[in-house]
C-alpha positions as MATLAB code, in Angstrom:
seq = 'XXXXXXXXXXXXXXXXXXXXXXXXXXXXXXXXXXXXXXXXXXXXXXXXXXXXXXXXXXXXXXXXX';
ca = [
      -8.913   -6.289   -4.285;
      -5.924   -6.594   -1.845;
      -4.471   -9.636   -0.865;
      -2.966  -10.083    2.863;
       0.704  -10.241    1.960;
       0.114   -7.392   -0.433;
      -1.413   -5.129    2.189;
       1.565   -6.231    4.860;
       4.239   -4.965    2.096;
       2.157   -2.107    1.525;
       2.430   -1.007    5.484;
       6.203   -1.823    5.390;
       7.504    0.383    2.684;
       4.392    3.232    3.944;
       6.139    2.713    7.043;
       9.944    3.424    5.857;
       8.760    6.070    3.245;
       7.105    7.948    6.225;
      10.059    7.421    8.366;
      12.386    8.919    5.340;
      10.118   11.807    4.898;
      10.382   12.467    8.685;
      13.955   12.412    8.639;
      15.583   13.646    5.698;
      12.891   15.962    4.315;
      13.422   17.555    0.798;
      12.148   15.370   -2.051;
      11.572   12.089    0.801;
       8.655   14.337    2.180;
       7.006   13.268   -1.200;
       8.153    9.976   -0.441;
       6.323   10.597    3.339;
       2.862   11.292    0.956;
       3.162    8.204   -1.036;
       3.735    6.131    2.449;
       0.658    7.612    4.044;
      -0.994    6.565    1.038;
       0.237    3.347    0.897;
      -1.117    2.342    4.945;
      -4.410    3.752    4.138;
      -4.909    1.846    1.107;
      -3.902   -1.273    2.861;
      -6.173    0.071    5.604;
      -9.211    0.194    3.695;
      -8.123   -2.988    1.446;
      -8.766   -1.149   -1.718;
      -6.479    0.029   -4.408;
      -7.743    2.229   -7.401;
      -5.037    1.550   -9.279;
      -5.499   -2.231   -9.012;
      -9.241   -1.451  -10.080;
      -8.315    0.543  -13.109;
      -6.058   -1.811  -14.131;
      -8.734   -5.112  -13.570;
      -6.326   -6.832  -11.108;
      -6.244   -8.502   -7.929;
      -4.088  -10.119   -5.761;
      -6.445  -11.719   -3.785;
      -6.139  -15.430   -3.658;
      -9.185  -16.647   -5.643;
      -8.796  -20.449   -4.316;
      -9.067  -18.943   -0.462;
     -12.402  -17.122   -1.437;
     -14.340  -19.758   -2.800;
     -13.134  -22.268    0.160;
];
């Protein structure tokens, strides 16, 4: 699971990948892929990776509060 400051990164460096892709093209439109992937796993608050791997950086103190 995705914490909140993880997701916020996430949109930031989407957000400048896309931005690259847009304006310098070549290899940063593979950048421009990752980015959109990056907002709409923040999006949807779900990473596979982070599930394959069995982490989380969800605070566990704030869900049990």
């Amino acid at each position: 699971m995705m914490g909140f400051w993880d997701a916020v990164v996430r949109v930031l460096i989407g957000v400048i990948f896309i931005w690259l892709g847009i304006e310098k093209g070549g290899v940063f439109e593979i950048a421009q892929i990752v980015g959109f992937v990056l907002i709409f796993t923040s999006i949807i608050s779900f990473c596979p990776l982070y599930k394959l791997a069995g982490i989380s950086s969800r605070c566990e103190e704030c869900e049990t509060a």
